[in-house]
N, CA and C atoms as a LAMMPS dump frame, in Angstrom:
ITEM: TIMESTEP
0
ITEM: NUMBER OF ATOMS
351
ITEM: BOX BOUNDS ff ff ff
-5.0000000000000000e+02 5.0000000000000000e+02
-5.0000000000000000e+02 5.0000000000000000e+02
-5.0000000000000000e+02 5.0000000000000000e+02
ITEM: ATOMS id mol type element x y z
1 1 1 N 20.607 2.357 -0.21
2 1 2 C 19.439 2.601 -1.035
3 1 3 C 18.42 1.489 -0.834
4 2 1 N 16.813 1.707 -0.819
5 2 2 C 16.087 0.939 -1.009
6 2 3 C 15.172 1.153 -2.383
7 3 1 N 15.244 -0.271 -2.878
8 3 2 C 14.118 -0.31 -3.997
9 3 3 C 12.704 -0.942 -3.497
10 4 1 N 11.872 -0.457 -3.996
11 4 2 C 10.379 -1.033 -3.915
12 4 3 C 9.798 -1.308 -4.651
13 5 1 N 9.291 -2.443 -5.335
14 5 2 C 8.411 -2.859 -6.702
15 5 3 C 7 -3.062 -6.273
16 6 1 N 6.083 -2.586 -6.469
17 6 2 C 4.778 -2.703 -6.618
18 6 3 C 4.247 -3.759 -7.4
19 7 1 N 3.185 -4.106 -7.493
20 7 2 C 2.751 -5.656 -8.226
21 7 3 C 1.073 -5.503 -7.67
22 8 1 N 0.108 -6.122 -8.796
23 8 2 C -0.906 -5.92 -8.536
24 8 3 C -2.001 -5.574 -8.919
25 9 1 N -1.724 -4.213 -9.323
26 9 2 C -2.82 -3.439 -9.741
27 9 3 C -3.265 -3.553 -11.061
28 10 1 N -5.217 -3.322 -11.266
29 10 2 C -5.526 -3.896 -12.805
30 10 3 C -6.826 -3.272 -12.551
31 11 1 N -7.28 -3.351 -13.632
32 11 2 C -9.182 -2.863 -13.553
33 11 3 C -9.458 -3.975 -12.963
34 12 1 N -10.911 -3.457 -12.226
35 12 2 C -11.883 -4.751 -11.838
36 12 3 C -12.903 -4.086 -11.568
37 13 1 N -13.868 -4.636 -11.671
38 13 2 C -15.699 -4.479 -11.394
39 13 3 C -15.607 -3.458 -10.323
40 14 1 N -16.618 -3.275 -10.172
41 14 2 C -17.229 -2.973 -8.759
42 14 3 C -17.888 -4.171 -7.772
43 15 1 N -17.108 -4.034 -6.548
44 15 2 C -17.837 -5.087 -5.591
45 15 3 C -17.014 -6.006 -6.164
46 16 1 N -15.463 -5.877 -6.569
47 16 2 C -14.264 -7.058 -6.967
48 16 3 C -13.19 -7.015 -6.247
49 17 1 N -12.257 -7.822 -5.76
50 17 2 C -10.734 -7.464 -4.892
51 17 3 C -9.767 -7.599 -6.035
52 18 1 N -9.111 -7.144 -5.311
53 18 2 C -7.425 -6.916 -5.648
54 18 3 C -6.359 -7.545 -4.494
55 19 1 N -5.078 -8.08 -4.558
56 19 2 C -3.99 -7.989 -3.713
57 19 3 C -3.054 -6.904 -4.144
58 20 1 N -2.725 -6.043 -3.569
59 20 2 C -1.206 -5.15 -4.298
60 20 3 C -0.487 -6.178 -3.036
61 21 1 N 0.928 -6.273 -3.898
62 21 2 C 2.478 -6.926 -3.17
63 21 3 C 3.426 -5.401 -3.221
64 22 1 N 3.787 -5.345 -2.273
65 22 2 C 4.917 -3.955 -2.765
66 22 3 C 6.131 -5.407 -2.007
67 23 1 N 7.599 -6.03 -2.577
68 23 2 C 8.775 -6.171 -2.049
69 23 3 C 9.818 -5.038 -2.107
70 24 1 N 10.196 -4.953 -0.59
71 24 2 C 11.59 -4.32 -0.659
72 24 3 C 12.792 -4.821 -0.686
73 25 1 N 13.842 -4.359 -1.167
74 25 2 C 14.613 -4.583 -1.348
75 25 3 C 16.038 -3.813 -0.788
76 26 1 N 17.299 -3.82 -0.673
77 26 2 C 18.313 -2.791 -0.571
78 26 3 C 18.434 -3.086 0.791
79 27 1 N 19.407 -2.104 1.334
80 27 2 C 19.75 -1.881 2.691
81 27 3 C 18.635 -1.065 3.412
82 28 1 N 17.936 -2.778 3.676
83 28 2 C 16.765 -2.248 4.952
84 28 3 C 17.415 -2.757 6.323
85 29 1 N 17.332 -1.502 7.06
86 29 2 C 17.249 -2.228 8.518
87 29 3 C 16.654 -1.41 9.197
88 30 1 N 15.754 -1.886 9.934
89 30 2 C 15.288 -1.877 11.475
90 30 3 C 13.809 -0.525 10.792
91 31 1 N 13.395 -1.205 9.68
92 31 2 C 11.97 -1.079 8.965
93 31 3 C 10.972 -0.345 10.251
94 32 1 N 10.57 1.104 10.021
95 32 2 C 9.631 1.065 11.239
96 32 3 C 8.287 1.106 10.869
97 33 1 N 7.799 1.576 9.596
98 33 2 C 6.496 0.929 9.279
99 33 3 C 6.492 0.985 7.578
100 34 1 N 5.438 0.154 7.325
101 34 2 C 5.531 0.175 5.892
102 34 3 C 4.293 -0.049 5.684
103 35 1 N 4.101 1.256 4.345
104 35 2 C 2.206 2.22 4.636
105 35 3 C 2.063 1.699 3.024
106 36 1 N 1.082 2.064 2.572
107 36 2 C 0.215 2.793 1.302
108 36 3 C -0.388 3.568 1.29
109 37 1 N -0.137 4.099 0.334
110 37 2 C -1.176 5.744 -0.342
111 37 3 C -1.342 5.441 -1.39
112 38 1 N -2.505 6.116 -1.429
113 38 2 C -2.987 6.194 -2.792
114 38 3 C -3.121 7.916 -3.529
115 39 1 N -3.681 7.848 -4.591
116 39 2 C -3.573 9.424 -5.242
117 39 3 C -4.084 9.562 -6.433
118 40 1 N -5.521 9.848 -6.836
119 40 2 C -6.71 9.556 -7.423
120 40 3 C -6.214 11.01 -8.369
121 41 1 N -6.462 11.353 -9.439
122 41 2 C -6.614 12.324 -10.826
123 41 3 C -6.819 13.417 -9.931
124 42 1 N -6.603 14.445 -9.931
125 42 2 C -7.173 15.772 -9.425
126 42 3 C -7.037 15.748 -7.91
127 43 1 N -6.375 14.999 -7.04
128 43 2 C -6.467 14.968 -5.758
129 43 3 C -5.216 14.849 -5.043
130 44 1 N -4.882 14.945 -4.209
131 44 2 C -3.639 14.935 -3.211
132 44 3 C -3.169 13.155 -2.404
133 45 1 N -2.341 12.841 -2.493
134 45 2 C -2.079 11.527 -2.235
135 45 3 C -2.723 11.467 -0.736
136 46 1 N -3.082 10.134 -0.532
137 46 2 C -3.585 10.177 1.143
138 46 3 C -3.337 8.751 1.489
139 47 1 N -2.814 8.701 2.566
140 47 2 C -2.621 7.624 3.25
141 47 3 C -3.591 6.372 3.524
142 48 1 N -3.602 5.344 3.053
143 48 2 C -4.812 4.455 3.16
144 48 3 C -4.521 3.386 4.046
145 49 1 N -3.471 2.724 4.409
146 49 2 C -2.555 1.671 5.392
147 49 3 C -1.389 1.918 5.89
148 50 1 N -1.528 1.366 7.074
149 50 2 C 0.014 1.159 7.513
150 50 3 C 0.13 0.141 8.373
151 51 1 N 1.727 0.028 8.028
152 51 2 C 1.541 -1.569 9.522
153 51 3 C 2.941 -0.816 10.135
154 52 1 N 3.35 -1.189 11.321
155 52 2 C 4.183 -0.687 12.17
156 52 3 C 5.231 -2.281 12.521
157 53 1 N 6.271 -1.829 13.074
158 53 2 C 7.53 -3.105 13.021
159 53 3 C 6.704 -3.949 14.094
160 54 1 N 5.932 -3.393 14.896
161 54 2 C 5.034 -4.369 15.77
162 54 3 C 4.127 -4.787 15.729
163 55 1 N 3.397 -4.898 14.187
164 55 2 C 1.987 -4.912 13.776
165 55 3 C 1.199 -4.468 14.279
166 56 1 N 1.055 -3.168 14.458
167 56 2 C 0.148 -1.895 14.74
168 56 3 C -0.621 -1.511 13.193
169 57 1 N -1.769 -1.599 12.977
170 57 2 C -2.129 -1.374 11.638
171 57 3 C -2.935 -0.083 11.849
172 58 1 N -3.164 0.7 10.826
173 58 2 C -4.215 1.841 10.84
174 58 3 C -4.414 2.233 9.367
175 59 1 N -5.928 2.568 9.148
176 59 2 C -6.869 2.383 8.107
177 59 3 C -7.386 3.732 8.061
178 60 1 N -7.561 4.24 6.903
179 60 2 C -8.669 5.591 6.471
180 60 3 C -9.639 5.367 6.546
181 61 1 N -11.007 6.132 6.988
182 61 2 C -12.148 5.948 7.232
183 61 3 C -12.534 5.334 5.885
184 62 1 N -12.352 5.549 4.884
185 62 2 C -13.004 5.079 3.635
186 62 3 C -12.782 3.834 3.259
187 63 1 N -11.921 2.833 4.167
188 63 2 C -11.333 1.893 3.806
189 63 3 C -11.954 0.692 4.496
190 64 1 N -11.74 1.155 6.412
191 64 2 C -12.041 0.173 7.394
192 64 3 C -13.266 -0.805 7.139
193 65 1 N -12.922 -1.979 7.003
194 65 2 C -13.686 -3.133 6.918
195 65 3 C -13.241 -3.732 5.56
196 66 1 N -13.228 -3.026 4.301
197 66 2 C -12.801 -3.371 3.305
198 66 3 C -11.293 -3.813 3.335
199 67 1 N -10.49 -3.287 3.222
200 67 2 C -8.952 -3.381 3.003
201 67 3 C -8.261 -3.789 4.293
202 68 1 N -7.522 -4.886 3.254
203 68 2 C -6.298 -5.394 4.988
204 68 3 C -4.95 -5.165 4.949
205 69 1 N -4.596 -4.241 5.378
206 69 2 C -2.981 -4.757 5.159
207 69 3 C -2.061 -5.974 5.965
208 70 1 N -1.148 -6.419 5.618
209 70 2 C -0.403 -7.229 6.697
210 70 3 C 1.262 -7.758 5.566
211 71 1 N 1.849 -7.905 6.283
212 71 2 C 3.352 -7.749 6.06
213 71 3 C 4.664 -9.053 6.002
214 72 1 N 5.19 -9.566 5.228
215 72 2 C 5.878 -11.053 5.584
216 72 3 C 7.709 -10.478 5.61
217 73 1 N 7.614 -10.708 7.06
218 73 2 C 8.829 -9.731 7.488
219 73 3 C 10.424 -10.702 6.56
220 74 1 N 10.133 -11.919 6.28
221 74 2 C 10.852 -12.745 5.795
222 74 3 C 11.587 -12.767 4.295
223 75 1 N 10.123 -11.555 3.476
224 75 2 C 10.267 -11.358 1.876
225 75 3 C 10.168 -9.974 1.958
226 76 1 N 10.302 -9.276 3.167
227 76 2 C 10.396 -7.864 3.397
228 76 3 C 9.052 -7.026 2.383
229 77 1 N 7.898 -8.008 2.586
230 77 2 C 7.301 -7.691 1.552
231 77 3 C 5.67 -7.12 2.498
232 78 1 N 5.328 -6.249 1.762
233 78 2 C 3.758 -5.566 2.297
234 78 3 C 2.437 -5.865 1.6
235 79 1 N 1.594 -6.335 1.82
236 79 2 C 0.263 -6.331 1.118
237 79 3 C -0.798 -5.814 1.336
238 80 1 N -1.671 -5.65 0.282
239 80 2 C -3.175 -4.857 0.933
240 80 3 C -3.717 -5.63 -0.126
241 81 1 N -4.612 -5.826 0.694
242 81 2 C -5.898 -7.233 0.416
243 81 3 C -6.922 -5.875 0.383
244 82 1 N -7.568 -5.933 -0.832
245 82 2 C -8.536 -4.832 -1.048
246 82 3 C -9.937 -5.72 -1.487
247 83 1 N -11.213 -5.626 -0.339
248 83 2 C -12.574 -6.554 -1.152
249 83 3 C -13.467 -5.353 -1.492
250 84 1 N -14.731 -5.575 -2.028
251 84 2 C -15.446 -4.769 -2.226
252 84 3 C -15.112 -3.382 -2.29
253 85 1 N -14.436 -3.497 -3.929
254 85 2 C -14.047 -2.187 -4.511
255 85 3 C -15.061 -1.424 -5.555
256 86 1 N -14.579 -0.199 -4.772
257 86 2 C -15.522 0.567 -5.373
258 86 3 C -14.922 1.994 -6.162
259 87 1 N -15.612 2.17 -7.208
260 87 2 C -15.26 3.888 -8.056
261 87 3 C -14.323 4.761 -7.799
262 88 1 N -14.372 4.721 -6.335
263 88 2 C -13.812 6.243 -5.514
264 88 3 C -12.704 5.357 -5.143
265 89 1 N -12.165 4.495 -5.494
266 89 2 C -11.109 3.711 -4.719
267 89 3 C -10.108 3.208 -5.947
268 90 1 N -10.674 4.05 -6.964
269 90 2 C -9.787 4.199 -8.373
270 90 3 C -8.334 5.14 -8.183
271 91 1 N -7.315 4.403 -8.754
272 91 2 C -6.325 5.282 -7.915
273 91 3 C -4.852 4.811 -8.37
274 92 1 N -3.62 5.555 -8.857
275 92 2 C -2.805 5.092 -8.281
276 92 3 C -1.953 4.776 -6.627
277 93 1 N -1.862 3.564 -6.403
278 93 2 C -1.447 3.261 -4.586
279 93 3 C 0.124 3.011 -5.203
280 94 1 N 0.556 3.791 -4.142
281 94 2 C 2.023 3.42 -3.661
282 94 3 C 2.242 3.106 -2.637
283 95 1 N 3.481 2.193 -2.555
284 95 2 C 4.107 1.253 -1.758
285 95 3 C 5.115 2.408 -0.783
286 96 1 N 5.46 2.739 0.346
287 96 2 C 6.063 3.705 1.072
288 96 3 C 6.721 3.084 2.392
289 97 1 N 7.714 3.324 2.574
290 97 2 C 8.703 2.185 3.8
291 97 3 C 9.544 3.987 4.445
292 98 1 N 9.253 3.47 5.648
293 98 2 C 9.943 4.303 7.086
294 98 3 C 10.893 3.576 7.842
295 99 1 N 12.36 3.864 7.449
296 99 2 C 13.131 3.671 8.448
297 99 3 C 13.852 4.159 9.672
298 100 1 N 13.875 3.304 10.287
299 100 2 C 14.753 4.009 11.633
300 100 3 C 16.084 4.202 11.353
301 101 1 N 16.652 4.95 12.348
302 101 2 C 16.295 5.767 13.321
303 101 3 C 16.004 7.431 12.39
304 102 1 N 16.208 6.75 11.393
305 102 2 C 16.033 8.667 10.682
306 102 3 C 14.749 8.984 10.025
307 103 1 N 14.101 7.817 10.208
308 103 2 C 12.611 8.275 9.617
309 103 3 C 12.568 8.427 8.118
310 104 1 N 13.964 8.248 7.195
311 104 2 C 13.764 7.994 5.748
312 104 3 C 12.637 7.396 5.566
313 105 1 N 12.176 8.025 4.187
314 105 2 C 10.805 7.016 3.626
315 105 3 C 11.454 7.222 2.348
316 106 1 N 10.988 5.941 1.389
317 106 2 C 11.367 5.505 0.327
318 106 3 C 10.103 5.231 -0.364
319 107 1 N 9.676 5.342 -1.687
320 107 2 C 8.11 5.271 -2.411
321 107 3 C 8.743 4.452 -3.367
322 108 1 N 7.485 3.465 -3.703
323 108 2 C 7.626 2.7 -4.72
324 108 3 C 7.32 3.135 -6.183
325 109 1 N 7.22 3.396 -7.207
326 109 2 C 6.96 3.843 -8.894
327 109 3 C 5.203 3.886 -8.888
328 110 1 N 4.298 3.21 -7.98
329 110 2 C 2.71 2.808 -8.105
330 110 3 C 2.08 2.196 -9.28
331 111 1 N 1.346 1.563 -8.727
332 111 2 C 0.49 0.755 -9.223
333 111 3 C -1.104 0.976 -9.847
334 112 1 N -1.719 1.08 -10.763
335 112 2 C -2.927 1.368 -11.009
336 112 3 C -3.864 0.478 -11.285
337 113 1 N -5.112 1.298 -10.057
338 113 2 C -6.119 0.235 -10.144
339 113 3 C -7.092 1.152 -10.069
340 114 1 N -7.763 0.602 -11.011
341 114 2 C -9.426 1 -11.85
342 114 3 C -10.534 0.116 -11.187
343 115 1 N -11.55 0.609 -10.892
344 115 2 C -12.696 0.181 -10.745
345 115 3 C -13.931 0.496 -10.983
346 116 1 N -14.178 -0.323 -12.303
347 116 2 C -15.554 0.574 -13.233
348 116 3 C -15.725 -0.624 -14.064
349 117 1 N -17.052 -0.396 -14.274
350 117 2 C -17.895 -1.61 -14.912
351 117 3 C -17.948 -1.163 -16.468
């Protein structure tokens, strides 16, 4: 089993950052990427980051330039560095881990973050 705790999320302004931390935990091995989604009131969850076991990263158009992800393979832990947040980027994000060789994915409980003045 893997657990995932999320950490992070809070209101903030517009044009404010955030860090989300997702740590994993449990019988991880051989991690092949570990993403976020998010999933806004009335809408379908959508993929916003991912990093790959080789640091391969990839970003939603709505994101690129704003949001970073990057990963500390040591605390098995994922982050997204979010700047200049905006309205539409109101959301619960979850924490989501892909393992090999079976491609299990495991979701974290999510985190909520507001952005409104």
């Amino acid at each position: 089993q893997v657990q995932l705790v999320e950490s992070g999320g809070d209101l903030v302004q517009p044009g404010g950052s955030l860090r989300l931390s997702c740590e994993a935990s449990g019988s991880i091995f051989n991690i092949y990427a570990m993403n976020w989604y998010r999933q806004a009131p009335g809408k379908q969850r959508e993929l916003v980051a991912s990093i790959t076991s080789r640091d391969s990263t990839h970003y939603t158009d709505s994101v690129k330039g704003r949001f970073t992800i990057s990963r500390n393979n040591a605390k098995n832990t994922v982050y997204l560095q979010m700047n200049s947040l905006k309205p539409d980027d109101t959301a619960v994000y979850y924490c989501n881990v892909v393992l090999m060789p079976t491609m299990r994915q495991y979701w974290g409980q999510g985190t909520q973050v507001t952005v409104s003045s």
